[in-house]
Structures are given as structure tokens and as C-alpha cells.
mmCIF file as gemmi writes it, N, C-alpha and C atoms, coordinates in Angstrom:
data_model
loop_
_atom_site.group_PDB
_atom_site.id
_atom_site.type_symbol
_atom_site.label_atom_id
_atom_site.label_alt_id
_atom_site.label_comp_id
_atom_site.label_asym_id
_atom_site.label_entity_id
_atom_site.label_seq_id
_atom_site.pdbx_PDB_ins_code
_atom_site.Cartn_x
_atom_site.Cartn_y
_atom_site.Cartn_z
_atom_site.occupancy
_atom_site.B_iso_or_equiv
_atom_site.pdbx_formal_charge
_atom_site.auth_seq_id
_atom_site.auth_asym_id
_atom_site.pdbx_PDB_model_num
ATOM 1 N N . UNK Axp A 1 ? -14.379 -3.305 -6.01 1 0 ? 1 A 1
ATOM 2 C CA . UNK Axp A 1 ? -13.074 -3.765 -6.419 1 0 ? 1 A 1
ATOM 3 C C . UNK Axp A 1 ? -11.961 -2.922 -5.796 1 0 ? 1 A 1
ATOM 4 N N . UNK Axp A 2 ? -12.054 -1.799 -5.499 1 0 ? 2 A 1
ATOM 5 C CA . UNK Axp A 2 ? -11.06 -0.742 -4.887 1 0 ? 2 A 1
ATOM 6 C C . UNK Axp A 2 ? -10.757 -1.48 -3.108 1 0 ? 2 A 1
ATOM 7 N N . UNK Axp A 3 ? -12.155 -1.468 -2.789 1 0 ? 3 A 1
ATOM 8 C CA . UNK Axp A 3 ? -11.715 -2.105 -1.321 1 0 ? 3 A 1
ATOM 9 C C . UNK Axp A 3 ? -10.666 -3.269 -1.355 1 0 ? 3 A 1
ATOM 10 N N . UNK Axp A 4 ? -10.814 -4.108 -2.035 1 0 ? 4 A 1
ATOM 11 C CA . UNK Axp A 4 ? -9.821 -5.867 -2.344 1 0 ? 4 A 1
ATOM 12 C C . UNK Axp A 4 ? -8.602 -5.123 -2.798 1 0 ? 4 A 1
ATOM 13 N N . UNK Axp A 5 ? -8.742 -3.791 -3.877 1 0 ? 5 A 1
ATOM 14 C CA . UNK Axp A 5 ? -6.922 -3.352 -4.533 1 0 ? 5 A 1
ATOM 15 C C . UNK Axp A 5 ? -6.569 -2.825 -2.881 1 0 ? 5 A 1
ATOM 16 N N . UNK Axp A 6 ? -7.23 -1.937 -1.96 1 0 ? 6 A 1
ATOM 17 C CA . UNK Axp A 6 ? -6.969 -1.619 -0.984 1 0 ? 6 A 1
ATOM 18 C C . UNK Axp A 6 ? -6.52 -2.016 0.239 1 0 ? 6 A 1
ATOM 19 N N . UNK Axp A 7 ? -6.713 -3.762 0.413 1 0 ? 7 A 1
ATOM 20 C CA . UNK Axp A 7 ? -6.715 -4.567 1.047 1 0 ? 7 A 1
ATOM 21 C C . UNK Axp A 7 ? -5.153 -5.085 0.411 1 0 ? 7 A 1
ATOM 22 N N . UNK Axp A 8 ? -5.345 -5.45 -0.637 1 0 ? 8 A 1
ATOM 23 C CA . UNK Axp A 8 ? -3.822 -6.391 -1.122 1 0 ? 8 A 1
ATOM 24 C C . UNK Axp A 8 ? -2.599 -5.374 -1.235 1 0 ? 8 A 1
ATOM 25 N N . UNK Axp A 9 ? -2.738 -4.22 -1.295 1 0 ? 9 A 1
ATOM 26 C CA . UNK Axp A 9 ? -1.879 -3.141 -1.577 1 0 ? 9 A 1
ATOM 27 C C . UNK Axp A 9 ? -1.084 -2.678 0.179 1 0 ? 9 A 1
ATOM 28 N N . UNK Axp A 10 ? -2.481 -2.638 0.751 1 0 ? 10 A 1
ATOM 29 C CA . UNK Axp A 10 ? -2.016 -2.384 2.642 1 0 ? 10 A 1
ATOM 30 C C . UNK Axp A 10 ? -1.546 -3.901 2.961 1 0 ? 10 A 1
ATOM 31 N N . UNK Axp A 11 ? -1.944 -4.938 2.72 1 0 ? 11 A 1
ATOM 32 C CA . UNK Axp A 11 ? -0.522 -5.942 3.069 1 0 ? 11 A 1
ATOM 33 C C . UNK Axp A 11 ? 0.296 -6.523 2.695 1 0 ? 11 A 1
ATOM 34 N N . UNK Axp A 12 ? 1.126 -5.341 0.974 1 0 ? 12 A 1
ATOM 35 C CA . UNK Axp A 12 ? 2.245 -5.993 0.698 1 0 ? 12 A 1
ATOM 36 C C . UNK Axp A 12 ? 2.798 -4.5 1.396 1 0 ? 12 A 1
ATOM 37 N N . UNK Axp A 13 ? 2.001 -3.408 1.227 1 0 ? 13 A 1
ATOM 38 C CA . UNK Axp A 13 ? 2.843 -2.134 2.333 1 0 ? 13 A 1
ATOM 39 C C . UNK Axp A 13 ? 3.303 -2.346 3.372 1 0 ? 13 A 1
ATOM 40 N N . UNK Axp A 14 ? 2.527 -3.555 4.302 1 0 ? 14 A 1
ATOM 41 C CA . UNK Axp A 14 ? 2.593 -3.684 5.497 1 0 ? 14 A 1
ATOM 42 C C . UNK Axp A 14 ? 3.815 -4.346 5.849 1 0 ? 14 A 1
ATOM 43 N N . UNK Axp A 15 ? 3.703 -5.712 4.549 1 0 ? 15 A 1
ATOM 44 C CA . UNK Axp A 15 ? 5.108 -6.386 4.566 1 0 ? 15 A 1
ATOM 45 C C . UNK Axp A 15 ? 6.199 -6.111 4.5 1 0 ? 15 A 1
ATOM 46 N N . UNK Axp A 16 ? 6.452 -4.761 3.759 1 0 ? 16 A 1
ATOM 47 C CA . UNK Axp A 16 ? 7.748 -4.736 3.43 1 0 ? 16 A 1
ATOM 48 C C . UNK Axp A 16 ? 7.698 -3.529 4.653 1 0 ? 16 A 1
ATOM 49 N N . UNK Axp A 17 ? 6.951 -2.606 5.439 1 0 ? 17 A 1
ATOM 50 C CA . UNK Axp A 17 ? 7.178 -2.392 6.44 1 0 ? 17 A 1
ATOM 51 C C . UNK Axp A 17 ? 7.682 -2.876 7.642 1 0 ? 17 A 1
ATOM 52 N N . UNK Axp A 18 ? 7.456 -4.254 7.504 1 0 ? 18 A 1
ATOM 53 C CA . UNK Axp A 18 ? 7.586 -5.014 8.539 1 0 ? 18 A 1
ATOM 54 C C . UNK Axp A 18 ? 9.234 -5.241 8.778 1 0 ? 18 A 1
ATOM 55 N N . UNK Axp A 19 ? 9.632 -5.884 7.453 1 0 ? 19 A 1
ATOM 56 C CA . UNK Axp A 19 ? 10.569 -5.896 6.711 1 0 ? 19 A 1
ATOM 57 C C . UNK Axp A 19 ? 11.968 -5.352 6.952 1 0 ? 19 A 1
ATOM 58 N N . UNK Axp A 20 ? 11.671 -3.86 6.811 1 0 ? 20 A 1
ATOM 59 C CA . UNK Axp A 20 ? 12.733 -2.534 6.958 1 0 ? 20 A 1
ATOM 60 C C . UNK Axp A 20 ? 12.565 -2.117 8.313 1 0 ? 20 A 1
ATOM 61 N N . UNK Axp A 21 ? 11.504 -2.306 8.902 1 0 ? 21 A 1
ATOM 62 C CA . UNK Axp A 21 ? 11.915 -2.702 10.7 1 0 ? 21 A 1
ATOM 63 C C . UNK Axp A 21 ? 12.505 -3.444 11.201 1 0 ? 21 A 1
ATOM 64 N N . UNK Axp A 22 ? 13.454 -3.54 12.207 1 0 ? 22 A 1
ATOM 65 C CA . UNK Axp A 22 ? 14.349 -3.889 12.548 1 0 ? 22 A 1
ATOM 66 C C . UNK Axp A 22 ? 13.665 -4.484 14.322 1 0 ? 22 A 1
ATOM 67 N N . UNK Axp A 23 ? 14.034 -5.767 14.322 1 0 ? 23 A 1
ATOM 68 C CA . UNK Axp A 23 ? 13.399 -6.294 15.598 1 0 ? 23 A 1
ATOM 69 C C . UNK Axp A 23 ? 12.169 -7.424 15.146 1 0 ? 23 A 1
ATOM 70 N N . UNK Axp A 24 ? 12.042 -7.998 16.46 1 0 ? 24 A 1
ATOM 71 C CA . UNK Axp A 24 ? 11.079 -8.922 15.942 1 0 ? 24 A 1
ATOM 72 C C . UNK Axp A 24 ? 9.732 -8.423 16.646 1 0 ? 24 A 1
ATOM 73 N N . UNK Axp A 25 ? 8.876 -8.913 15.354 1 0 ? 25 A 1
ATOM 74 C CA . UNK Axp A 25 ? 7.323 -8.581 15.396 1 0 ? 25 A 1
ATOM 75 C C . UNK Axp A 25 ? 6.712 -9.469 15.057 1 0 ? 25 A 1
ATOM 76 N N . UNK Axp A 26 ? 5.881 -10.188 16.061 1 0 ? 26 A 1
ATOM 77 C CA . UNK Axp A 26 ? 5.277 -11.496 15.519 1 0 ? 26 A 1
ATOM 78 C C . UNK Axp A 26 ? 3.269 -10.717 15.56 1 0 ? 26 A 1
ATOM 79 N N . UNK Axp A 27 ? 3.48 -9.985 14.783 1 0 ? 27 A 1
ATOM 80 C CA . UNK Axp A 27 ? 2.208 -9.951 14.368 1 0 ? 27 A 1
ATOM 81 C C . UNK Axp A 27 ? 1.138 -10.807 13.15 1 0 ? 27 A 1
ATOM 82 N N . UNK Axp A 28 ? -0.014 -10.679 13.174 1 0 ? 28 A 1
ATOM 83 C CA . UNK Axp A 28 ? -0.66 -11.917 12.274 1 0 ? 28 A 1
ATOM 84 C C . UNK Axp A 28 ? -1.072 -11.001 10.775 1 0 ? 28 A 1
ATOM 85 N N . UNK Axp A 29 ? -1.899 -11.384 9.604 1 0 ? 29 A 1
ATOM 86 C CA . UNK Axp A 29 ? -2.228 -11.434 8.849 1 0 ? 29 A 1
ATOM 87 C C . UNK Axp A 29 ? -2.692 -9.54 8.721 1 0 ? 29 A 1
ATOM 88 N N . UNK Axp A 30 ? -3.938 -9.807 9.862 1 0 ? 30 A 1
ATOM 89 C CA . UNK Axp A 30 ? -4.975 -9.08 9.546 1 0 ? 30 A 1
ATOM 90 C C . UNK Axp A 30 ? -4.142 -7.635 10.532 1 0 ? 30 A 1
ATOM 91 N N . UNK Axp A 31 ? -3.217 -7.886 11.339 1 0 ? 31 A 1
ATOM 92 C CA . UNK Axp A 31 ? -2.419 -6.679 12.05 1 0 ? 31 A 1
ATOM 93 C C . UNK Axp A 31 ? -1.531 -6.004 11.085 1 0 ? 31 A 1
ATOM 94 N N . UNK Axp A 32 ? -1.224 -6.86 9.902 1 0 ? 32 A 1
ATOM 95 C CA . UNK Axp A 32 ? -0.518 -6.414 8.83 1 0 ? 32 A 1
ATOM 96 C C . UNK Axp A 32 ? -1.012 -5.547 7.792 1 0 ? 32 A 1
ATOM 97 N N . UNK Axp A 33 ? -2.019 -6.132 7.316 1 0 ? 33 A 1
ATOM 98 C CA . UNK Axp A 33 ? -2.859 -5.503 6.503 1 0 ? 33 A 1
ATOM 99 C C . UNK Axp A 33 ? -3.173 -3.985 7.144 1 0 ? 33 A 1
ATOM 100 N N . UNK Axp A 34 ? -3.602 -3.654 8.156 1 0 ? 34 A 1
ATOM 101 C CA . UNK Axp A 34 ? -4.183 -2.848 8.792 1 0 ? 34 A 1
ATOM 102 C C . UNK Axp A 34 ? -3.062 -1.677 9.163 1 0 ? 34 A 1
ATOM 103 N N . UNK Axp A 35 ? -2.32 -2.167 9.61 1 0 ? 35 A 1
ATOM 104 C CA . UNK Axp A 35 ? -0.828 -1.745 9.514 1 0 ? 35 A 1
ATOM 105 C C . UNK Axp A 35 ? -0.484 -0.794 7.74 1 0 ? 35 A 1
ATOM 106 N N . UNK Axp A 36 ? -0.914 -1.855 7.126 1 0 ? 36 A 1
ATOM 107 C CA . UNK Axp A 36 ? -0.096 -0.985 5.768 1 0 ? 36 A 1
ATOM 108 C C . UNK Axp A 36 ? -1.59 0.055 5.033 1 0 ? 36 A 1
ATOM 109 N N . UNK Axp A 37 ? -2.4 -0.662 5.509 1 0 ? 37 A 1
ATOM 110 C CA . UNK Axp A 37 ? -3.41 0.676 4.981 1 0 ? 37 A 1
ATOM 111 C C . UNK Axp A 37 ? -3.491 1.331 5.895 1 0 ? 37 A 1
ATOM 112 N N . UNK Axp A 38 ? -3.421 1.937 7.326 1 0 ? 38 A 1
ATOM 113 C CA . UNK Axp A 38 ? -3.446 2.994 8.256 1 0 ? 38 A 1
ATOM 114 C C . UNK Axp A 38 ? -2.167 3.863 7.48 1 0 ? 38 A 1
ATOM 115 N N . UNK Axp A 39 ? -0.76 3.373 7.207 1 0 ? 39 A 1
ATOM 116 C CA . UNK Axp A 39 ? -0.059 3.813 6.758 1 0 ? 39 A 1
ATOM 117 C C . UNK Axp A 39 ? -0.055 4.986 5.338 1 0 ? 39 A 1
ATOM 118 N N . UNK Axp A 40 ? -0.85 4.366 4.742 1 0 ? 40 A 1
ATOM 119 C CA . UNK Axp A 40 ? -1.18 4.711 3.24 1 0 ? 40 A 1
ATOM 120 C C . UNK Axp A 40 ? -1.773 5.856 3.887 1 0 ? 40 A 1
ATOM 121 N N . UNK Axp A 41 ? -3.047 5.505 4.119 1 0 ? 41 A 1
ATOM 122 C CA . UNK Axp A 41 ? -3.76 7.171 4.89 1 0 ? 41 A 1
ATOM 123 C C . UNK Axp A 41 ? -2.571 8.144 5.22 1 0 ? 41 A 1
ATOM 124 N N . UNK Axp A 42 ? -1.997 7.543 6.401 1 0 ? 42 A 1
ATOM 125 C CA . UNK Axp A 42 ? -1.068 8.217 6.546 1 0 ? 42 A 1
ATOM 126 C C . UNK Axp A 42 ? -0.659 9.528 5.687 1 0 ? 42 A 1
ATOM 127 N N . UNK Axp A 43 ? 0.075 8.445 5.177 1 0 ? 43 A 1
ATOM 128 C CA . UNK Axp A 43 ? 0.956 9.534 4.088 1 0 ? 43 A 1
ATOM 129 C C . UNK Axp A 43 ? 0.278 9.997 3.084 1 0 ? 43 A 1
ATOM 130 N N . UNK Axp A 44 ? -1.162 10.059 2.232 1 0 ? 44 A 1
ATOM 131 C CA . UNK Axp A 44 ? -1.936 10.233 2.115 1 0 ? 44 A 1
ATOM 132 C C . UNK Axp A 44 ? -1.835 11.964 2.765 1 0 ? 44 A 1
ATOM 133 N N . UNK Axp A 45 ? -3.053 11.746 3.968 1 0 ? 45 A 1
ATOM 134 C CA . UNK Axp A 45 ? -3.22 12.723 4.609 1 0 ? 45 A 1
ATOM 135 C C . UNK Axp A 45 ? -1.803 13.668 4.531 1 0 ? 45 A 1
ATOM 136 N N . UNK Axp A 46 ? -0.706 13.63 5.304 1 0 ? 46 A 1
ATOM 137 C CA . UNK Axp A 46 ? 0.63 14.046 5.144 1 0 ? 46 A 1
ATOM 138 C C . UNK Axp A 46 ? 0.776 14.685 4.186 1 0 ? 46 A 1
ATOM 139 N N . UNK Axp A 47 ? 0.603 13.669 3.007 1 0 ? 47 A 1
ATOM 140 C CA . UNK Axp A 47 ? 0.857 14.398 1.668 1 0 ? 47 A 1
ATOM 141 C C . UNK Axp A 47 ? 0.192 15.861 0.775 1 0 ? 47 A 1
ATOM 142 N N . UNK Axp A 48 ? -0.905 15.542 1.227 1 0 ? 48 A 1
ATOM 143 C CA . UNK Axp A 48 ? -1.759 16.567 1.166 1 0 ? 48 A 1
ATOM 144 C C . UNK Axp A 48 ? -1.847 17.814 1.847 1 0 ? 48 A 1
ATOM 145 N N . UNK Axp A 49 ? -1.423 17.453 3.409 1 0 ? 49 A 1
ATOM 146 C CA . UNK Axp A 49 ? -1.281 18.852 3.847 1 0 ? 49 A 1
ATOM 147 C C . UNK Axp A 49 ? -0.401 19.466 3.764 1 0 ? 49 A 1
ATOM 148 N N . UNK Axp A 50 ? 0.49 18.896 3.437 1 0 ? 50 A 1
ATOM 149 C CA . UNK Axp A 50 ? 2.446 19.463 2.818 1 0 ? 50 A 1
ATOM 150 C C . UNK Axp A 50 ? 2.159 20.093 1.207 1 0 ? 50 A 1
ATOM 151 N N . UNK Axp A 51 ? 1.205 19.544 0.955 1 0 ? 51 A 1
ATOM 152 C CA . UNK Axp A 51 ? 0.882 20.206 -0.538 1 0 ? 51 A 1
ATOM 153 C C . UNK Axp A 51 ? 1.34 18.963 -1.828 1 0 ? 51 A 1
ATOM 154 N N . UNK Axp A 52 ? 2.185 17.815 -1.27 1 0 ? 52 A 1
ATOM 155 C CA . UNK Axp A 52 ? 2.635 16.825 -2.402 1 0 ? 52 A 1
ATOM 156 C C . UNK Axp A 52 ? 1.456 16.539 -2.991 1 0 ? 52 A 1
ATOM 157 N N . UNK Axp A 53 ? 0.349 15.927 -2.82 1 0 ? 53 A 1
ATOM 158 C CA . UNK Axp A 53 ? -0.405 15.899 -3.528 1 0 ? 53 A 1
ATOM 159 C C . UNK Axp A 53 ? -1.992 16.575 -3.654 1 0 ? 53 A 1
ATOM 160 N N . UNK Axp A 54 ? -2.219 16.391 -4.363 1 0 ? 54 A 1
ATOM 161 C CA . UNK Axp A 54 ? -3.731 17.071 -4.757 1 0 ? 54 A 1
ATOM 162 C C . UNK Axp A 54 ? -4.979 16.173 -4.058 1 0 ? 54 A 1
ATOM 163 N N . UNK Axp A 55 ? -5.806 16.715 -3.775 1 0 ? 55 A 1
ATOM 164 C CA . UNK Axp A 55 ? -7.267 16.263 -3.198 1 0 ? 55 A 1
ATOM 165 C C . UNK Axp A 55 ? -7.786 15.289 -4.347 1 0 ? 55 A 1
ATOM 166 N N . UNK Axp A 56 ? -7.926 13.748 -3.603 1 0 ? 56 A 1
ATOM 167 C CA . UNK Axp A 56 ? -8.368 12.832 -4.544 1 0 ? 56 A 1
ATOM 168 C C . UNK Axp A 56 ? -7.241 11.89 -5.063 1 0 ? 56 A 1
ATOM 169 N N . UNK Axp A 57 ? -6.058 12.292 -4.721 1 0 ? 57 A 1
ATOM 170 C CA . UNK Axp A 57 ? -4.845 11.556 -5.131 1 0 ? 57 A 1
ATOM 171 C C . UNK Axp A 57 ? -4.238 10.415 -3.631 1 0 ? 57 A 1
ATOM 172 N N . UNK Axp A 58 ? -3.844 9.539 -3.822 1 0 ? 58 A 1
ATOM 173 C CA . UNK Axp A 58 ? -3.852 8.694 -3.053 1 0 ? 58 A 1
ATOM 174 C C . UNK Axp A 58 ? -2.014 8.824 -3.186 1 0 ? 58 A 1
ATOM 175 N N . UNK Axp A 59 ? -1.173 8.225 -1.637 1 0 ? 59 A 1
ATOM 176 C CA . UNK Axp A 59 ? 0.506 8.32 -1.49 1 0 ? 59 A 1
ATOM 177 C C . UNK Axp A 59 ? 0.783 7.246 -2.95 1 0 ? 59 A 1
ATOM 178 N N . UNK Axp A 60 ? 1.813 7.492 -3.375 1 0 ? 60 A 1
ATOM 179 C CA . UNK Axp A 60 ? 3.031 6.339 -3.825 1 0 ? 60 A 1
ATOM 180 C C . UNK Axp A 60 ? 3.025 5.491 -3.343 1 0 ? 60 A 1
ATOM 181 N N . UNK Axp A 61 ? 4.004 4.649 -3.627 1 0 ? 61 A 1
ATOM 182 C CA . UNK Axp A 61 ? 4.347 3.163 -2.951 1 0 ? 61 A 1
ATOM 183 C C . UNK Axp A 61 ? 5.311 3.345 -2.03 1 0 ? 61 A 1
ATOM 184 N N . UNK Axp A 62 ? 5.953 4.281 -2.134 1 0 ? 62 A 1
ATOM 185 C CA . UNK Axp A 62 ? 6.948 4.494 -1.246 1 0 ? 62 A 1
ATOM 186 C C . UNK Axp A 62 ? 6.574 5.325 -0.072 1 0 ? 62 A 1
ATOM 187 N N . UNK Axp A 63 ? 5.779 6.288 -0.27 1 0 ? 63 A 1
ATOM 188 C CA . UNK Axp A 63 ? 5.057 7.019 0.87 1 0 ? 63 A 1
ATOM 189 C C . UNK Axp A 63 ? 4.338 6.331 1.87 1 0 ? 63 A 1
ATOM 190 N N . UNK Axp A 64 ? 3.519 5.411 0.732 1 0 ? 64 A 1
ATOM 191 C CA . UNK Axp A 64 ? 2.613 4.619 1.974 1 0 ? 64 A 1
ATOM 192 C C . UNK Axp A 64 ? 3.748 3.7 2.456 1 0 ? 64 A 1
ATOM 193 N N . UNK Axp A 65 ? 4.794 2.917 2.465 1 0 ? 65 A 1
ATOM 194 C CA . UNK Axp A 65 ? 6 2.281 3.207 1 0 ? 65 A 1
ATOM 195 C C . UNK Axp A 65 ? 6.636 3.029 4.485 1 0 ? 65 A 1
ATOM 196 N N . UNK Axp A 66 ? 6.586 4.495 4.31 1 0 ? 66 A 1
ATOM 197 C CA . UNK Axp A 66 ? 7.043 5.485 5.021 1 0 ? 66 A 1
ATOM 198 C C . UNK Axp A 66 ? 5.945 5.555 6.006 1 0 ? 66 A 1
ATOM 199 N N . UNK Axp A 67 ? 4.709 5.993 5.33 1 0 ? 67 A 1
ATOM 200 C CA . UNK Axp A 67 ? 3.623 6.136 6.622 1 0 ? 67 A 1
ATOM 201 C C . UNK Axp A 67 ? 3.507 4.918 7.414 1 0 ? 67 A 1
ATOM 202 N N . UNK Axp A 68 ? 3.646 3.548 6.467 1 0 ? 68 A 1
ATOM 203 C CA . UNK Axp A 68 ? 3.114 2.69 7.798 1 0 ? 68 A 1
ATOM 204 C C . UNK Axp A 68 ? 4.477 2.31 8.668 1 0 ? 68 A 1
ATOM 205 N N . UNK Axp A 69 ? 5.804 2.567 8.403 1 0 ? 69 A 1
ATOM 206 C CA . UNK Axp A 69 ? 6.996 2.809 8.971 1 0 ? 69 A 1
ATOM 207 C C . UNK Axp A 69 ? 6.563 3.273 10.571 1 0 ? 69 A 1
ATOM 208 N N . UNK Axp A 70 ? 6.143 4.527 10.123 1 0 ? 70 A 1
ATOM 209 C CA . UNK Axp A 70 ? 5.485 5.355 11.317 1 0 ? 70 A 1
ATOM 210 C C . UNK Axp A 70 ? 4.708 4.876 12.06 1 0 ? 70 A 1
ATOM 211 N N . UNK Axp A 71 ? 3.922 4.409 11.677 1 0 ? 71 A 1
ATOM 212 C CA . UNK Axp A 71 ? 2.046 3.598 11.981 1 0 ? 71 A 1
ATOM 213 C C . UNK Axp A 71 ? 3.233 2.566 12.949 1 0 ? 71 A 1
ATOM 214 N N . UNK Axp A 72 ? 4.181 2.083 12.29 1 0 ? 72 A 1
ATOM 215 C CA . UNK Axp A 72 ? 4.611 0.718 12.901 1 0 ? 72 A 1
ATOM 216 C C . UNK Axp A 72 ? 5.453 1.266 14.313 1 0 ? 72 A 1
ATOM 217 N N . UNK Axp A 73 ? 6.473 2.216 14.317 1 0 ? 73 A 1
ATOM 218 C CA . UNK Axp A 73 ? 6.915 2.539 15.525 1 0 ? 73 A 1
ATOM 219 C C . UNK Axp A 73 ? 5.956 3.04 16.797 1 0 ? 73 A 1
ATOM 220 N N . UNK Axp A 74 ? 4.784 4.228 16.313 1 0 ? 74 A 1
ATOM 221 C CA . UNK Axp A 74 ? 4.357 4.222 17.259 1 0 ? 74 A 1
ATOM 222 C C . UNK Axp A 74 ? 3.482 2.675 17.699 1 0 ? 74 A 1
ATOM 223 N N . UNK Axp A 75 ? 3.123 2.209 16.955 1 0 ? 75 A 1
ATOM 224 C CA . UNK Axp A 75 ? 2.339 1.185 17.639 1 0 ? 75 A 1
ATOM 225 C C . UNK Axp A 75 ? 3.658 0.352 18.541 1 0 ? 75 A 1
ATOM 226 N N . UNK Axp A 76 ? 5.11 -0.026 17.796 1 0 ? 76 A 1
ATOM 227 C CA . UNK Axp A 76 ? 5.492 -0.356 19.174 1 0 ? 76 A 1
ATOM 228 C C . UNK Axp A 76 ? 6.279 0.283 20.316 1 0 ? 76 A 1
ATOM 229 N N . UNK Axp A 77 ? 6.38 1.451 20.22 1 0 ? 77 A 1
ATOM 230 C CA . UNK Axp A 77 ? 5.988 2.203 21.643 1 0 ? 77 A 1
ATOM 231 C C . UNK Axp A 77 ? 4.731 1.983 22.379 1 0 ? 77 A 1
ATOM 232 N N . UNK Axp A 78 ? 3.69 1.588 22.116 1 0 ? 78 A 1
ATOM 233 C CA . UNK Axp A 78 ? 2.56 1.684 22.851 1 0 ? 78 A 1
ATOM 234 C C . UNK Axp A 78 ? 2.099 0.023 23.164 1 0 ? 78 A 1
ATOM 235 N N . UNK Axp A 79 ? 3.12 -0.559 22.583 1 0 ? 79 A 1
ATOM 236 C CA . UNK Axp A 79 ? 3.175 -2.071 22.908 1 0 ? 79 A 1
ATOM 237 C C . UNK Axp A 79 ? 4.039 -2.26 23.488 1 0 ? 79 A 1
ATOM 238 N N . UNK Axp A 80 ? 5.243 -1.873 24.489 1 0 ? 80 A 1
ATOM 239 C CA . UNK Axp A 80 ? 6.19 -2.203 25.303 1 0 ? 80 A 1
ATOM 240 C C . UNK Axp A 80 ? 5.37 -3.163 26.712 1 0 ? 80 A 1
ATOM 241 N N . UNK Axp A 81 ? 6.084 -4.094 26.181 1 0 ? 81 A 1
ATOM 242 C CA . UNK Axp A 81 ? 5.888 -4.72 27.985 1 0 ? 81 A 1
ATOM 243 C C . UNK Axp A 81 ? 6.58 -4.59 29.294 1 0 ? 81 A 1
ATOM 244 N N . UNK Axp A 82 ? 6.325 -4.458 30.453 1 0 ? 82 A 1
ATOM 245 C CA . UNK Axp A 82 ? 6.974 -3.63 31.134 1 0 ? 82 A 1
ATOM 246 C C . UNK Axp A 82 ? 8.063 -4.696 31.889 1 0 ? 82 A 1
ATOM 247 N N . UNK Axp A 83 ? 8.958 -4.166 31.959 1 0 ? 83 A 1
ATOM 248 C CA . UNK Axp A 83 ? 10.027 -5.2 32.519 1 0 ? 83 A 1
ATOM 249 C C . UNK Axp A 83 ? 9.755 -6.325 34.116 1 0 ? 83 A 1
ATOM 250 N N . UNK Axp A 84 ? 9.837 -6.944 34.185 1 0 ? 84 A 1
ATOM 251 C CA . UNK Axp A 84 ? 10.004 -7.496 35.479 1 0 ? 84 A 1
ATOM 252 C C . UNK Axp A 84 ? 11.777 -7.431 36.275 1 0 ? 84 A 1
């Protein structure tokens, strides 16, 4: 049951990541999802090594928005198409 809360949680993160980015992103379903749980880790991990949270504690709602924020710029830096 954690995997499915994990799944629906990384693509309403993802959404409203998408969201508070600015520009268009025509990504699909499953780029979203993936998007907002890489994020969560994210900040997750982050969080933990900054000391915010404790081992075993998973980001906020707002953290994981922030991490996949991140997750989302670099991915489009590394998606630029090159000009003609």
C-alpha cells in the first residue's frame, strides 16, 4: 500500500511542480509521476543531511515540491534542443 501512497503523492508533487514552472512542458503521465517522487527523495535525502529530519522520516509536502522543482530544472537543462 505505501508503493500506490508513493505513486499518487509523486504525481500530485509532480503536478504542482509542473505548475510553479514556468514554460511549457509537454511531458506525459508516467514522466510526472517520476518527476515528483525523484523529487521527494530529493529533499528527503537533503533533508537529512542538513539535519531537518531524522533517519526514517520522509520530506513535507512542500519539500518534496522544492526537490522535484530541482529534479525539474535540471532535467530541462539536459533536455535543450540545440538551435538550428
Amino acid at each position: 500500500m505505501s508503493i500506490i501512497m508513493a505513486i499518487i503523492i509523486g504525481f500530485i508533487v509532480g503536478l504542482v511542480a509542473r505548475f510553479l514552472m514556468p514554460g511549457r512542458d509537454p511531458m506525459g503521465f508516467i514522466l510526472t509521476t517520476l518527476l515528483g517522487i525523484v523529487g521527494s527523495l530529493l529533499a528527503t535525502f537533503i533533508g537529512q543531511a542538513m539535519g531537518w529530519y531524522a533517519a526514517g522520516q520522509s520530506a513535507g509536502f512542500i519539500g518534496a515540491v522544492i526537490g522535484a522543482i530541482i529534479v525539474l530544472a535540471i532535467f530541462h537543462m539536459f533536455r535543450r534542443r540545440p538551435a538550428l
